[in-house]
N, C-alpha and C positions, 0 to 999 in steps of 0.2 A: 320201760314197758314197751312192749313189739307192736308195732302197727300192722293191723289186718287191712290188705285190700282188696275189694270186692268190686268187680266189674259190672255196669251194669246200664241197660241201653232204654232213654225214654223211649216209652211204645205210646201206639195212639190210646190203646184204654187208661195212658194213667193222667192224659192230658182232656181240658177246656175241648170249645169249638176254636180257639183262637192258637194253639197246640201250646199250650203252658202248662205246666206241670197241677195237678189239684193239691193245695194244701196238706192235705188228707193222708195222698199217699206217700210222702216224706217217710211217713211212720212204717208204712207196709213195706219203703225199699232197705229203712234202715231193719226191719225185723229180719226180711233178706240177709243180711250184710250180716247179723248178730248170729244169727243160725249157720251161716257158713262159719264163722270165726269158731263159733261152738260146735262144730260138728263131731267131734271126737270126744267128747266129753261125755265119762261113764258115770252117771247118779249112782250113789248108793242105793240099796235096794230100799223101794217105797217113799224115798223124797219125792218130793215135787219138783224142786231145782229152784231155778232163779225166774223172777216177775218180776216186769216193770211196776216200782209203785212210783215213782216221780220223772214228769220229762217236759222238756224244756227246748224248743227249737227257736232260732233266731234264721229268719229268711233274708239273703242279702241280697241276692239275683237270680231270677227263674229261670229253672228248668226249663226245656222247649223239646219239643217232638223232635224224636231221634237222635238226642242229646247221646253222645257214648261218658257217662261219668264214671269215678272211683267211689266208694263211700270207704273214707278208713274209719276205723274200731280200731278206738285205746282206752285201755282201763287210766282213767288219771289218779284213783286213789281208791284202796281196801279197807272197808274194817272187820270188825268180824263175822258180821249176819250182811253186811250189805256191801255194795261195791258204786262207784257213779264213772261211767261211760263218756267217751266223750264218741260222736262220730260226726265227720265233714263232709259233705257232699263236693264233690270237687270235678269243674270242667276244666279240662286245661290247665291252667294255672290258677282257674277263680274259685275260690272257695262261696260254691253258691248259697251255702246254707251247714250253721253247727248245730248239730242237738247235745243236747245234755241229759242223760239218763240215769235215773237211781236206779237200781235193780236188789232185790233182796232174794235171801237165800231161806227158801222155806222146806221143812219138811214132811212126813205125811200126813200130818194133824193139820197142817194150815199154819202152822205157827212159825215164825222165825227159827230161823235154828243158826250155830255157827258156820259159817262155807268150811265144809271139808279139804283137810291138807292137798288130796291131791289136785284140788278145783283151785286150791288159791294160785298153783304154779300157772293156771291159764290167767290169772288177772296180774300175774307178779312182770 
């Protein structure tokens, strides 16, 4: 499975008064990181796509004002309605922080539906 990497530079709005990264926005850089990875990505007509319904971050080392970091996005495993994400925040060589992501594939009801053939090639 191809790792996406996403450039991405702490600014001071997403940092404390101490310039540490806030908890919080982990989730807003990796929604970043997920929307570039998916940017090419055509829904059939009147799905909804894909929603986070489970996630899971583990913090190891903070973030800091004007940090330049990577976040990669890799799908670690498919099945048929869902898929689970894995992404790292990464300075240099330190991996500051992995989340874990379930994401489910819904259609225009709301309801689960199977991830369409040509969407599985983006998680394969």
């Amino acid at each position: 499975m191809t790792v996406h990497k996403f450039h991405f530079q702490i600014a001071y709005a997403d940092t404390d008064a101490g310039g540490i990264a806030y908890h919080g926005r982990y989730i807003e850089m990796a929604e970043r990181a997920r929307m570039d990875w998916s940017r090419n990505i055509k829904l059939p007509d009147g799905d909804l796509g894909f929603v986070v319904r489970e996630l899971d971050i583990k913090y190891n080392k903070p973030l800091l004002l004007a940090d330049d970091i990577i976040i990669e996005t890799q799908p670690i495993s498919v099945g048929g309605a869902s898929a689970k994400i894995e992404q790292r925040f990464i300075r240099d060589t330190d991996v500051c922080a992995v989340m874990h992501i379930k994401i489910a594939y819904l259609g225009h009801d709301m309801r689960p539906r199977p991830i369409p053939e040509q969407l599985m090639e983006l998680l394969k």
